[in-house]
N, C-alpha and C positions, 0 to 999 in steps of 0.2 A: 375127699371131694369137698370143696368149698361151700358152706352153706349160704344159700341165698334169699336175701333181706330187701324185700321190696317196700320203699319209704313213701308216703304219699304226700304231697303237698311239697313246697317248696318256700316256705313263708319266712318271716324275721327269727325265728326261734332252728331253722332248721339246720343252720352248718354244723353247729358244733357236734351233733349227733351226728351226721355225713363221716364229719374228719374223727369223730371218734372211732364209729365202724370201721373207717380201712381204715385206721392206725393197728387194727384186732389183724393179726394172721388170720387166715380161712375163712373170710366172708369176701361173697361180692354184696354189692350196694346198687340196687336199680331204684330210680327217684322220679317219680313220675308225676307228673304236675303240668297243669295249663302251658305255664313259661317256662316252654325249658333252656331256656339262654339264663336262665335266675341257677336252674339246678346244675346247668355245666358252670355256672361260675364258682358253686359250690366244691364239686367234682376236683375242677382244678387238673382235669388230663389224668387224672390217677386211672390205672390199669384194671384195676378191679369196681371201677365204676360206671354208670353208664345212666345218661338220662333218657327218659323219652315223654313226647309229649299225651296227656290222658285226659278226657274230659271226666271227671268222677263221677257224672252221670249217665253214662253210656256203661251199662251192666254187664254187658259179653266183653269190653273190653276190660274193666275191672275184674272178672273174673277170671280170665285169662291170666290177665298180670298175676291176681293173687296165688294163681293156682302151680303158677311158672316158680314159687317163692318157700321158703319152708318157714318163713316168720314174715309176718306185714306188719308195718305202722303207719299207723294212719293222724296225720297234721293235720286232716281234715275238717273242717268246722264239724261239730258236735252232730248236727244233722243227719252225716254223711257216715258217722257210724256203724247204726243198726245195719246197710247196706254192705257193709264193708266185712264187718261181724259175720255177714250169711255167706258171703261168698267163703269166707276162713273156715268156716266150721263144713261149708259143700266140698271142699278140696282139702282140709285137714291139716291146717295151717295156723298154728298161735298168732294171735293179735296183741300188739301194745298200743293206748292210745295215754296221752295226756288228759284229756276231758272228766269232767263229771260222768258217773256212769249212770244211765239213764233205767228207770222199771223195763223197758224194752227192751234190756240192755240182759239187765238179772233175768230176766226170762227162758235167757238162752243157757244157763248155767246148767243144767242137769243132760244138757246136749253135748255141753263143754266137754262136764265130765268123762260122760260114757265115752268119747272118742279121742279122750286122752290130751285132750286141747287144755292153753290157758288162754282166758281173754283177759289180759292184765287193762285196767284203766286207773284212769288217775295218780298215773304216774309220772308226775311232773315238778312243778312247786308247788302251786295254789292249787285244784291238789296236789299233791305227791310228799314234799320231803316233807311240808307239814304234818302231815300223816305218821308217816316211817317216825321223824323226830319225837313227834308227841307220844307213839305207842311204846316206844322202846326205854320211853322215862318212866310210863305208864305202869309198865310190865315190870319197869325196877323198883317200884315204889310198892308192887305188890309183892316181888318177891321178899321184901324186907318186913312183910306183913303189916304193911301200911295200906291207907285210903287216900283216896283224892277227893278232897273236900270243896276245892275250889279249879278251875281251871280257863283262862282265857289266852290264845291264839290270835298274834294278828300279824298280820301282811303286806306289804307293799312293794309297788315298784316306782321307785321316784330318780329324779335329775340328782346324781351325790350333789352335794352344798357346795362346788365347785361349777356345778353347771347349773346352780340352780338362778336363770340369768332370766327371767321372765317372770310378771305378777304373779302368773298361775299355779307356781310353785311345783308344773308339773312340765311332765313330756312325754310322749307316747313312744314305748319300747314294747308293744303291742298294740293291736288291731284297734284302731282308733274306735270306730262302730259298737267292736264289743266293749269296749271302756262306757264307754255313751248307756250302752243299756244295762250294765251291772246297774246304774246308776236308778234303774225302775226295779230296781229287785224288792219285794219286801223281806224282811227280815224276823227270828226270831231268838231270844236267848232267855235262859233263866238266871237273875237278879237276887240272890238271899234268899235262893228258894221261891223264888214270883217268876212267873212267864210273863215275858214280856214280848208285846206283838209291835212291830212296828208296820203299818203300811208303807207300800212303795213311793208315796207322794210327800210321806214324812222320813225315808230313811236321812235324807242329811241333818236332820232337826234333833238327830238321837247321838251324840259327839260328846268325846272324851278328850280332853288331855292328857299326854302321856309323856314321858321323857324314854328313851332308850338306850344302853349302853351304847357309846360309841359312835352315836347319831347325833344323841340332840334331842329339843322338844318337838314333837307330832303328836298330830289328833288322830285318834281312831272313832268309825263310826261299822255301824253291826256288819255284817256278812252272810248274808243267806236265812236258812233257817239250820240254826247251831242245834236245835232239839234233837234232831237225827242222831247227834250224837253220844247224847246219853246212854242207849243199846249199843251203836257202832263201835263206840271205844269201851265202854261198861263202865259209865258213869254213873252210877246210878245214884251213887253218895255222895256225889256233886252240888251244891245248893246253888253255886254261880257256876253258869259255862258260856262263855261270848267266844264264838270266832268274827274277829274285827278286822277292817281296811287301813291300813298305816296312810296317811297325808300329811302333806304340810300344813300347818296351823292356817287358819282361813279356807281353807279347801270346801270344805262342808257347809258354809254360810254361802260361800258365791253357787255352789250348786242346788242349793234350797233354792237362789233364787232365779235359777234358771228354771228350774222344777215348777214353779211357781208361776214364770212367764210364758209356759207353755212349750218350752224346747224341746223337752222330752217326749212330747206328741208323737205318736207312729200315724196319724191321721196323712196320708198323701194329700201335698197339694199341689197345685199350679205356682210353682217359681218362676217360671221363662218370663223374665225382663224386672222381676222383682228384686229391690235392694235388700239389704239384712236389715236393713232400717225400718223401712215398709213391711216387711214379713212381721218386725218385733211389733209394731202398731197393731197389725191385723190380729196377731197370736192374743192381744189384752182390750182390744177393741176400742183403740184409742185415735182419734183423729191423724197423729203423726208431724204436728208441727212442731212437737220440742218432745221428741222419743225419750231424750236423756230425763228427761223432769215428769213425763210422764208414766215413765216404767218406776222413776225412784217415789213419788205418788201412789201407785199397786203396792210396792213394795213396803212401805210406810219407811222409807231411807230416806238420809240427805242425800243428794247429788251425789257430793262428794264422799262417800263412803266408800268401802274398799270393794265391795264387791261390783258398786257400780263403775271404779272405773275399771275394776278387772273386762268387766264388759265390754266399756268404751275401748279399752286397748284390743280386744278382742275384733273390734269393728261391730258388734251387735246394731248400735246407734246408728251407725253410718249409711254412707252413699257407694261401697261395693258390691257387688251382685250376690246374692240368697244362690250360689249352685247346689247341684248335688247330682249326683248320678241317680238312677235305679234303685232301692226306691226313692220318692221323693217328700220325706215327711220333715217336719222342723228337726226333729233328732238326727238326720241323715245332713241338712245341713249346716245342722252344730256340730258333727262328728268331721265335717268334710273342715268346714272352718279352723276347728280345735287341728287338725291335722296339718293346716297350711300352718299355722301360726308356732306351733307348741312341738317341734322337732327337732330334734338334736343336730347339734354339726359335727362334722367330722372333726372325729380326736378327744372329742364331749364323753365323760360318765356318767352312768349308770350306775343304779344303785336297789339290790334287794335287803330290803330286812325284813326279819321274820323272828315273831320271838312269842316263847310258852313263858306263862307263869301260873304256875302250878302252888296251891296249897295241900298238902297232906296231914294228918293225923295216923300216927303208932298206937299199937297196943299197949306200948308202956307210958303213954299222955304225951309221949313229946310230939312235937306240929314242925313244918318245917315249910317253907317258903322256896320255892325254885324256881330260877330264870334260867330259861335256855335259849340262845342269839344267837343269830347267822345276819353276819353283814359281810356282804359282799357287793366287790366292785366291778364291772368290765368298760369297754371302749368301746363304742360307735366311730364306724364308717375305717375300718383300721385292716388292711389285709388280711396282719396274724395275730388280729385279737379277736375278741368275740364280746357283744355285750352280757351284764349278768342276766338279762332277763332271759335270753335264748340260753346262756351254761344252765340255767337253775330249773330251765323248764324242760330240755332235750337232754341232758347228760342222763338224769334219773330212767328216762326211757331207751337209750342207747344202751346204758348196763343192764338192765332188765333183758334185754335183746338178746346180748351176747354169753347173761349166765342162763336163761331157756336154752338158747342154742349149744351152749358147751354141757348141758344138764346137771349143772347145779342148783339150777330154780325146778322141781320139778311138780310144783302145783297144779291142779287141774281145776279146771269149770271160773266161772265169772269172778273174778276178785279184783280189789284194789289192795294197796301195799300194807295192812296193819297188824299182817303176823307176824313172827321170828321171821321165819324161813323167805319173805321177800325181805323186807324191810331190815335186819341184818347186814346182807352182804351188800346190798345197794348202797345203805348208809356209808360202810368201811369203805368200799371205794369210790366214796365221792368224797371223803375226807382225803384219801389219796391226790385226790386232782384241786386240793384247797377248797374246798364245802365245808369247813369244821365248824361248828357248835362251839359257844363260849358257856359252861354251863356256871350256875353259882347257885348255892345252898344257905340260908339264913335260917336260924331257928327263929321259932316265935316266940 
Protein backbone atom coordinates (compact mmCIF):
# COMPACT_ATOMS: atom_id res chain seq x y z
CA UNK A 1 0.00 0.00 0.00
CA UNK A 2 1.19 3.37 -0.82
CA UNK A 3 2.31 5.67 1.96
CA UNK A 4 0.63 8.72 2.29
CA UNK A 5 2.39 12.32 2.64
CA UNK A 6 0.43 15.22 3.31
CA UNK A 7 2.46 18.65 2.29
CA UNK A 8 1.27 21.75 3.84
CA UNK A 9 1.52 25.12 2.27
CA UNK A 10 2.14 25.72 -1.24
CA UNK A 11 4.66 28.59 -1.29
CA UNK A 12 8.03 29.50 -3.65
CA UNK A 13 10.16 26.68 -2.08
CA UNK A 14 7.56 23.89 -2.52
CA UNK A 15 7.61 22.07 -6.21
CA UNK A 16 10.76 20.64 -5.98
CA UNK A 17 9.73 18.47 -3.08
CA UNK A 18 6.19 17.81 -4.80
CA UNK A 19 8.17 16.40 -8.00
CA UNK A 20 10.50 14.83 -5.96
CA UNK A 21 7.91 12.65 -3.94
CA UNK A 22 6.12 11.26 -6.91
CA UNK A 23 9.17 10.80 -8.95
CA UNK A 24 9.62 8.03 -5.36
CA UNK A 25 7.33 4.75 -6.23
CA UNK A 26 4.70 4.17 -3.32
CA UNK A 27 3.81 7.51 -2.14
CA UNK A 28 0.85 9.48 -2.75
CA UNK A 29 1.28 13.39 -2.17
CA UNK A 30 -1.85 15.41 -0.89
CA UNK A 31 -0.93 19.34 -0.74
CA UNK A 32 -3.07 21.46 0.99
CA UNK A 33 -2.96 24.96 1.02
CA UNK A 34 -5.04 28.34 0.87
CA UNK A 35 -4.52 28.43 -3.33
CA UNK A 36 -4.94 25.48 -4.55
CA UNK A 37 -4.73 26.41 -8.36
CA UNK A 38 -0.79 27.24 -6.99
CA UNK A 39 -0.63 23.32 -5.79
CA UNK A 40 -2.32 21.88 -9.00
CA UNK A 41 0.13 23.76 -10.97
CA UNK A 42 2.69 22.05 -8.88
CA UNK A 43 0.83 18.57 -9.27
CA UNK A 44 0.96 18.82 -12.91
CA UNK A 45 -2.15 16.05 -13.38
CA UNK A 46 0.27 13.42 -11.75
CA UNK A 47 -1.84 10.45 -10.53
CA UNK A 48 -0.80 10.14 -7.32
CA UNK A 49 -1.35 13.59 -6.34
CA UNK A 50 -4.10 15.58 -5.35
CA UNK A 51 -4.54 19.21 -3.94
CA UNK A 52 -7.11 20.49 -1.77
CA UNK A 53 -7.94 23.68 -0.41
CA UNK A 54 -7.16 24.07 3.85
CA UNK A 55 -7.27 27.06 5.99
CA UNK A 56 -4.25 26.01 8.50
CA UNK A 57 -6.31 27.47 11.00
CA UNK A 58 -9.35 25.64 11.23
CA UNK A 59 -8.13 22.62 13.67
CA UNK A 60 -10.73 19.70 12.78
CA UNK A 61 -9.79 20.10 9.43
CA UNK A 62 -5.96 20.04 9.87
CA UNK A 63 -6.46 17.30 11.88
CA UNK A 64 -8.33 15.29 9.74
CA UNK A 65 -5.87 15.83 6.91
CA UNK A 66 -3.12 15.01 9.30
CA UNK A 67 -4.54 12.06 10.58
CA UNK A 68 -5.62 10.82 6.82
CA UNK A 69 -1.54 10.94 6.33
CA UNK A 70 1.40 8.63 7.81
CA UNK A 71 4.16 11.55 7.37
CA UNK A 72 3.02 15.50 7.35
CA UNK A 73 5.09 18.39 6.22
CA UNK A 74 4.48 21.40 7.00
CA UNK A 75 5.77 24.84 4.77
CA UNK A 76 3.84 26.50 7.12
CA UNK A 77 5.18 29.75 8.70
CA UNK A 78 6.93 28.82 11.89
CA UNK A 79 3.85 29.85 13.96
CA UNK A 80 1.76 27.18 12.62
CA UNK A 81 3.99 24.43 13.82
CA UNK A 82 3.41 23.79 17.48
CA UNK A 83 -0.30 23.24 15.98
CA UNK A 84 0.53 20.98 13.45
CA UNK A 85 3.16 18.99 15.77
CA UNK A 86 -0.07 18.27 18.21
CA UNK A 87 -2.23 17.03 15.71
CA UNK A 88 0.98 14.51 14.45
CA UNK A 89 1.74 13.24 17.64
CA UNK A 90 -2.75 12.82 18.39
CA UNK A 91 -2.95 10.49 15.17
CA UNK A 92 0.69 9.15 15.31
CA UNK A 93 2.21 10.57 12.43
CA UNK A 94 6.06 11.83 11.93
CA UNK A 95 6.42 15.52 11.04
CA UNK A 96 9.29 17.20 8.85
CA UNK A 97 9.38 20.99 8.87
CA UNK A 98 12.20 23.42 7.51
CA UNK A 99 11.97 26.05 10.34
CA UNK A 100 14.00 26.74 13.40
CA UNK A 101 12.78 24.48 16.08
CA UNK A 102 11.05 26.34 18.71
CA UNK A 103 11.39 25.53 23.08
CA UNK A 104 7.66 24.66 22.42
CA UNK A 105 8.64 22.65 20.01
CA UNK A 106 11.60 20.39 22.28
CA UNK A 107 8.80 20.17 24.73
CA UNK A 108 7.16 17.65 22.89
CA UNK A 109 10.24 15.20 22.54
CA UNK A 110 9.67 12.67 25.29
CA UNK A 111 6.06 12.35 23.67
CA UNK A 112 7.73 11.92 20.42
CA UNK A 113 9.56 9.27 21.73
CA UNK A 114 7.30 7.20 23.73
CA UNK A 115 5.01 6.78 20.56
CA UNK A 116 7.69 6.12 18.34
CA UNK A 117 7.24 9.32 16.30
CA UNK A 118 10.12 11.61 14.75
CA UNK A 119 9.41 15.43 14.56
CA UNK A 120 12.38 16.22 12.17
CA UNK A 121 12.94 20.17 11.98
CA UNK A 122 15.32 22.24 10.46
CA UNK A 123 15.71 20.47 7.75
CA UNK A 124 16.16 22.66 5.10
CA UNK A 125 19.23 25.11 4.08
CA UNK A 126 19.49 27.84 6.56
CA UNK A 127 18.83 25.55 8.72
CA UNK A 128 19.31 22.20 7.46
CA UNK A 129 22.38 21.26 5.12
CA UNK A 130 24.21 23.89 7.05
CA UNK A 131 23.77 21.70 9.81
CA UNK A 132 24.19 17.99 8.26
CA UNK A 133 27.49 19.82 6.42
CA UNK A 134 29.20 21.35 9.38
CA UNK A 135 28.59 18.11 11.69
CA UNK A 136 29.77 15.63 9.54
CA UNK A 137 33.34 17.64 9.01
CA UNK A 138 32.94 17.94 12.70
CA UNK A 139 32.63 14.45 13.53
CA UNK A 140 35.69 13.91 11.12
CA UNK A 141 38.03 16.20 12.60
CA UNK A 142 37.23 14.24 15.85
CA UNK A 143 37.58 11.14 14.68
CA UNK A 144 41.10 12.04 13.62
CA UNK A 145 41.51 13.19 17.23
CA UNK A 146 41.59 16.54 16.53
CA UNK A 147 39.71 19.83 17.89
CA UNK A 148 37.86 22.78 16.37
CA UNK A 149 39.56 25.60 17.47
CA UNK A 150 37.85 28.09 15.18
CA UNK A 151 34.59 27.90 13.27
CA UNK A 152 32.45 30.37 11.05
CA UNK A 153 29.29 29.44 8.77
CA UNK A 154 27.73 31.78 6.34
CA UNK A 155 24.89 31.88 4.00
CA UNK A 156 23.11 33.43 1.37
CA UNK A 157 20.67 33.65 -1.16
CA UNK A 158 21.50 36.27 -3.73
CA UNK A 159 20.77 37.27 -7.81
CA UNK A 160 24.14 34.92 -9.43
CA UNK A 161 26.25 38.01 -10.88
CA UNK A 162 24.37 37.49 -14.17
CA UNK A 163 21.19 38.78 -12.72
CA UNK A 164 22.71 40.81 -10.61
CA UNK A 165 20.85 43.90 -12.74
CA UNK A 166 19.74 46.31 -9.78
CA UNK A 167 21.56 48.75 -7.14
CA UNK A 168 20.41 46.50 -4.44
CA UNK A 169 22.53 43.78 -5.20
CA UNK A 170 19.66 41.58 -4.16
CA UNK A 171 16.27 39.82 -5.02
CA UNK A 172 13.88 38.04 -3.28
CA UNK A 173 13.73 34.02 -3.73
CA UNK A 174 11.93 33.99 -0.57
CA UNK A 175 9.15 35.58 1.47
CA UNK A 176 9.94 39.20 1.13
CA UNK A 177 8.28 40.19 4.91
CA UNK A 178 10.56 37.46 6.46
CA UNK A 179 13.77 38.98 4.58
CA UNK A 180 12.55 42.45 6.20
CA UNK A 181 12.47 41.09 9.80
CA UNK A 182 15.63 38.77 9.77
CA UNK A 183 16.78 42.26 9.29
CA UNK A 184 15.57 43.25 13.44
CA UNK A 185 17.15 40.13 14.66
CA UNK A 186 19.87 40.74 17.23
CA UNK A 187 22.73 38.59 17.06
CA UNK A 188 25.51 36.84 19.03
CA UNK A 189 28.95 35.22 18.33
CA UNK A 190 32.28 34.61 20.13
CA UNK A 191 35.35 36.70 18.67
CA UNK A 192 39.18 35.23 20.11
CA UNK A 193 37.41 33.99 22.84
CA UNK A 194 35.01 37.47 23.51
CA UNK A 195 31.30 37.36 23.19
CA UNK A 196 30.27 39.54 21.23
CA UNK A 197 26.48 41.10 21.51
CA UNK A 198 25.13 42.87 18.82
CA UNK A 199 21.73 44.49 19.15
CA UNK A 200 19.06 44.37 16.48
CA UNK A 201 19.20 48.23 15.50
CA UNK A 202 23.09 47.62 15.11
CA UNK A 203 23.08 44.25 13.24
CA UNK A 204 24.18 45.94 9.83
CA UNK A 205 27.01 47.99 11.54
CA UNK A 206 28.71 44.60 12.44
CA UNK A 207 30.08 43.53 8.49
CA UNK A 208 32.84 41.65 7.19
CA UNK A 209 34.53 41.36 4.02
CA UNK A 210 34.83 38.21 2.46
CA UNK A 211 35.78 36.63 -0.90
CA UNK A 212 34.39 33.03 -1.77
CA UNK A 213 35.39 30.31 -3.92
CA UNK A 214 33.79 30.74 -7.01
CA UNK A 215 31.58 33.78 -6.17
CA UNK A 216 33.60 36.65 -5.71
CA UNK A 217 33.88 39.46 -3.01
CA UNK A 218 30.68 39.60 -0.43
CA UNK A 219 30.07 40.84 2.91
CA UNK A 220 28.89 38.97 5.72
CA UNK A 221 27.13 40.37 8.76
CA UNK A 222 26.15 37.99 12.07
CA UNK A 223 23.20 35.54 12.18
CA UNK A 224 21.12 35.05 15.04
CA UNK A 225 22.68 34.08 18.23
CA UNK A 226 25.57 31.41 17.04
CA UNK A 227 26.20 30.72 21.11
CA UNK A 228 23.67 27.89 20.95
CA UNK A 229 26.01 26.39 19.30
CA UNK A 230 28.85 25.79 21.17
CA UNK A 231 26.72 22.71 23.16
CA UNK A 232 24.67 21.88 19.86
CA UNK A 233 27.65 21.06 17.86
CA UNK A 234 30.21 20.70 21.01
CA UNK A 235 32.28 23.42 20.52
CA UNK A 236 33.35 24.00 23.29
CA UNK A 237 37.16 24.52 22.16
CA UNK A 238 35.97 26.90 19.87
CA UNK A 239 37.42 30.47 20.78
CA UNK A 240 35.64 32.09 17.47
CA UNK A 241 32.30 30.77 16.30
CA UNK A 242 30.14 33.27 13.92
CA UNK A 243 27.18 32.00 11.76
CA UNK A 244 27.05 34.86 9.26
CA UNK A 245 24.52 36.25 6.16
CA UNK A 246 26.47 36.21 2.83
CA UNK A 247 25.42 39.91 0.70
CA UNK A 248 26.72 41.86 -1.73
CA UNK A 249 29.14 44.45 -0.76
CA UNK A 250 27.13 47.56 0.20
CA UNK A 251 24.14 45.62 1.42
CA UNK A 252 24.70 46.32 5.07
CA UNK A 253 25.34 50.14 4.82
CA UNK A 254 22.14 50.83 2.82
CA UNK A 255 20.13 48.58 5.50
CA UNK A 256 21.89 50.50 8.56
CA UNK A 257 20.33 53.02 6.97
CA UNK A 258 16.94 52.13 6.62
CA UNK A 259 17.25 50.79 10.20
CA UNK A 260 18.13 54.05 11.08
CA UNK A 261 15.05 55.95 9.20
CA UNK A 262 12.69 54.04 10.79
CA UNK A 263 11.56 51.18 8.21
CA UNK A 264 12.03 48.54 10.36
CA UNK A 265 9.18 49.81 12.65
CA UNK A 266 6.40 47.15 13.30
CA UNK A 267 4.45 50.22 14.87
CA UNK A 268 1.00 50.19 12.64
CA UNK A 269 0.14 53.28 10.93
CA UNK A 270 -2.40 55.17 8.76
CA UNK A 271 -0.94 54.98 5.06
CA UNK A 272 -4.33 55.52 3.05
CA UNK A 273 -3.41 58.37 0.66
CA UNK A 274 0.21 58.58 1.93
CA UNK A 275 3.26 58.78 -0.37
CA UNK A 276 6.69 56.81 0.48
CA UNK A 277 7.88 60.32 0.50
CA UNK A 278 5.51 61.62 3.20
CA UNK A 279 5.72 58.23 5.24
CA UNK A 280 9.93 58.80 5.11
CA UNK A 281 9.46 62.60 6.41
CA UNK A 282 6.96 61.60 9.14
CA UNK A 283 9.12 58.20 10.17
CA UNK A 284 12.55 61.18 10.95
CA UNK A 285 10.25 64.13 11.68
CA UNK A 286 11.16 66.25 9.03
CA UNK A 287 9.11 68.86 7.30
CA UNK A 288 9.27 67.00 3.69
CA UNK A 289 10.25 69.61 1.34
CA UNK A 290 13.65 68.14 0.07
CA UNK A 291 13.23 64.24 1.73
CA UNK A 292 16.25 63.44 -0.40
CA UNK A 293 18.64 66.18 1.52
CA UNK A 294 16.83 65.66 4.50
CA UNK A 295 17.15 61.87 5.26
CA UNK A 296 20.97 62.26 3.86
CA UNK A 297 21.22 65.25 7.03
CA UNK A 298 19.89 62.27 9.79
CA UNK A 299 22.06 60.18 8.11
CA UNK A 300 25.14 62.56 8.25
CA UNK A 301 25.56 61.33 4.11
CA UNK A 302 26.01 63.32 0.97
CA UNK A 303 23.16 63.16 -1.18
CA UNK A 304 24.87 61.45 -3.36
CA UNK A 305 26.16 58.41 -1.65
CA UNK A 306 25.31 54.92 -2.51
CA UNK A 307 22.99 54.15 -0.11
CA UNK A 308 21.05 57.20 -0.78
CA UNK A 309 20.50 56.57 -4.11
CA UNK A 310 19.82 53.00 -3.62
CA UNK A 311 16.78 54.66 -1.79
CA UNK A 312 16.02 57.00 -4.42
CA UNK A 313 15.86 54.17 -6.98
CA UNK A 314 13.94 52.31 -4.58
CA UNK A 315 11.24 55.26 -4.72
CA UNK A 316 11.57 55.98 -0.75
CA UNK A 317 11.95 59.87 -1.80
CA UNK A 318 9.30 60.03 -4.02
CA UNK A 319 5.62 60.76 -4.93
CA UNK A 320 4.13 56.83 -5.18
CA UNK A 321 1.74 55.68 -2.71
CA UNK A 322 3.28 54.00 1.04
CA UNK A 323 0.73 50.53 0.40
CA UNK A 324 0.80 47.59 2.30
CA UNK A 325 -1.64 45.06 3.19
CA UNK A 326 -2.51 43.83 6.76
CA UNK A 327 -0.39 44.67 8.81
CA UNK A 328 0.40 48.09 8.11
CA UNK A 329 3.77 49.20 9.71
CA UNK A 330 6.70 50.97 7.85
CA UNK A 331 8.46 47.44 7.58
CA UNK A 332 5.42 45.84 5.79
CA UNK A 333 5.64 48.69 3.45
CA UNK A 334 9.37 48.38 2.81
CA UNK A 335 8.77 44.59 2.34
CA UNK A 336 5.83 45.31 -0.10
CA UNK A 337 7.98 48.04 -1.92
CA UNK A 338 11.43 45.80 -1.84
CA UNK A 339 9.07 43.10 -3.47
CA UNK A 340 7.68 45.36 -6.45
CA UNK A 341 10.92 46.43 -7.34
CA UNK A 342 13.74 43.63 -6.51
CA UNK A 343 12.12 40.41 -8.44
CA UNK A 344 13.53 38.21 -10.73
CA UNK A 345 12.32 37.79 -14.42
CA UNK A 346 11.66 34.98 -16.00
CA UNK A 347 14.85 32.78 -17.25
CA UNK A 348 16.90 35.06 -14.26
CA UNK A 349 19.37 33.11 -11.65
CA UNK A 350 19.54 32.28 -8.55
CA UNK A 351 22.12 31.76 -6.50
CA UNK A 352 22.92 29.86 -3.01
CA UNK A 353 26.38 29.84 -1.28
CA UNK A 354 27.22 28.56 1.71
CA UNK A 355 30.44 28.01 3.16
CA UNK A 356 32.28 26.50 6.64
CA UNK A 357 35.62 27.50 7.59
CA UNK A 358 36.89 25.63 10.09
CA UNK A 359 40.26 25.72 12.09
CA UNK A 360 41.47 22.61 13.92
CA UNK A 361 44.30 21.55 16.07
CA UNK A 362 45.94 17.53 16.33
CA UNK A 363 47.40 15.91 19.03
CA UNK A 364 50.69 15.81 17.22
CA UNK A 365 50.64 20.03 16.92
CA UNK A 366 49.64 20.07 13.43
CA UNK A 367 46.56 22.84 12.81
CA UNK A 368 44.80 22.70 9.75
CA UNK A 369 42.55 25.27 8.14
CA UNK A 370 39.22 23.86 6.12
CA UNK A 371 36.88 25.49 3.68
CA UNK A 372 33.80 23.72 2.75
CA UNK A 373 31.45 25.34 -0.41
CA UNK A 374 28.34 24.73 -1.90
CA UNK A 375 27.55 27.19 -4.76
CA UNK A 376 24.78 26.47 -6.51
CA UNK A 377 22.59 27.67 -9.30
CA UNK A 378 18.79 27.40 -10.44
CA UNK A 379 16.28 29.32 -12.85
CA UNK A 380 13.20 31.50 -12.08
CA UNK A 381 9.93 31.33 -13.79
CA UNK A 382 11.15 28.08 -16.13
CA UNK A 383 8.62 25.02 -16.38
CA UNK A 384 11.41 22.39 -15.83
CA UNK A 385 13.64 24.12 -13.68
CA UNK A 386 13.38 25.01 -10.27
CA UNK A 387 15.19 27.99 -8.51
CA UNK A 388 18.33 27.18 -5.90
CA UNK A 389 16.53 28.54 -3.09
CA UNK A 390 13.47 26.29 -3.20
CA UNK A 391 16.09 22.79 -4.45
CA UNK A 392 18.21 23.72 -1.22
CA UNK A 393 15.59 24.38 1.04
CA UNK A 394 12.78 21.43 0.08
CA UNK A 395 14.90 18.62 -1.40
CA UNK A 396 16.68 18.19 2.30
CA UNK A 397 13.01 17.65 3.61
CA UNK A 398 11.51 15.48 0.74
CA UNK A 399 14.58 12.88 1.43
CA UNK A 400 14.13 12.94 5.03
CA UNK A 401 10.38 12.11 4.10
CA UNK A 402 10.99 9.37 2.05
CA UNK A 403 14.08 7.51 4.23
CA UNK A 404 11.21 7.82 7.59
CA UNK A 405 8.91 6.28 5.35
CA UNK A 406 11.08 3.57 3.64
CA UNK A 407 12.65 3.01 7.46
CA UNK A 408 16.05 3.93 7.06
CA UNK A 409 15.80 7.10 9.19
CA UNK A 410 14.59 5.45 12.13
CA UNK A 411 14.97 8.26 14.98
CA UNK A 412 12.52 9.01 17.52
CA UNK A 413 11.40 12.22 19.54
CA UNK A 414 12.23 16.08 18.51
CA UNK A 415 15.42 16.40 16.48
CA UNK A 416 17.14 18.42 13.97
CA UNK A 417 19.68 16.93 11.38
CA UNK A 418 23.22 16.78 13.48
CA UNK A 419 23.82 13.10 13.94
CA UNK A 420 25.21 10.31 11.64
CA UNK A 421 22.07 8.52 11.25
CA UNK A 422 20.03 11.86 9.58
CA UNK A 423 22.58 13.89 8.35
CA UNK A 424 24.48 10.95 6.46
CA UNK A 425 22.09 9.58 4.11
CA UNK A 426 20.53 13.05 3.52
CA UNK A 427 23.77 14.55 2.65
CA UNK A 428 24.81 11.23 0.00
CA UNK A 429 21.79 11.89 -1.78
CA UNK A 430 21.71 15.28 -2.17
CA UNK A 431 25.17 15.12 -3.80
CA UNK A 432 23.33 12.55 -6.05
CA UNK A 433 20.93 15.34 -7.28
CA UNK A 434 24.27 17.92 -7.62
CA UNK A 435 24.40 19.47 -3.78
CA UNK A 436 28.11 18.76 -3.62
CA UNK A 437 30.59 20.32 -1.31
CA UNK A 438 33.79 21.69 -2.71
CA UNK A 439 35.99 20.88 0.31
CA UNK A 440 39.79 22.19 0.80
CA UNK A 441 42.46 21.62 3.64
CA UNK A 442 45.52 23.99 4.25
CA UNK A 443 47.89 23.50 6.89
CA UNK A 444 48.86 26.16 9.11
Amino acid sequence: MAKRILVLGAGLVTRPLIRYLLDQPGFTVTVATRTVSKAEAMLSGHPRGRAIALDAGDEKALEKLVAASDLTMSLLPWTMHLLVARACLDSGVHLVTTSYVRDEMKALDAEARAKGLLLLNECGLDPGIDHMSAMRIIHAIRDRGGRVTAFRSCCGGLPAPDANTNPWGYKFSWSPRGVVLAGRNPARYLLDGREVSVPGPELFSDVTDTEVAGVGPLEVYPNRDSLIYVDLYGLASARTLMRGTFRYRGHSRTWKALADLGWLDLEERDVDGTTLGKLQARLIGSPGKDVRAEVARRLGMAPGEDPMDRMAWLGLFGDEPASATSPRSPLDVLAKRLERKLSYAPGERDMIALEHRFEAEFGDGRRERIFSTLVDFGHFGEADRDTSMARTVSLPAAIAARLVLEGRITETGVHIPIIPGLYNPILDELEGLGLRFEDRTDRI
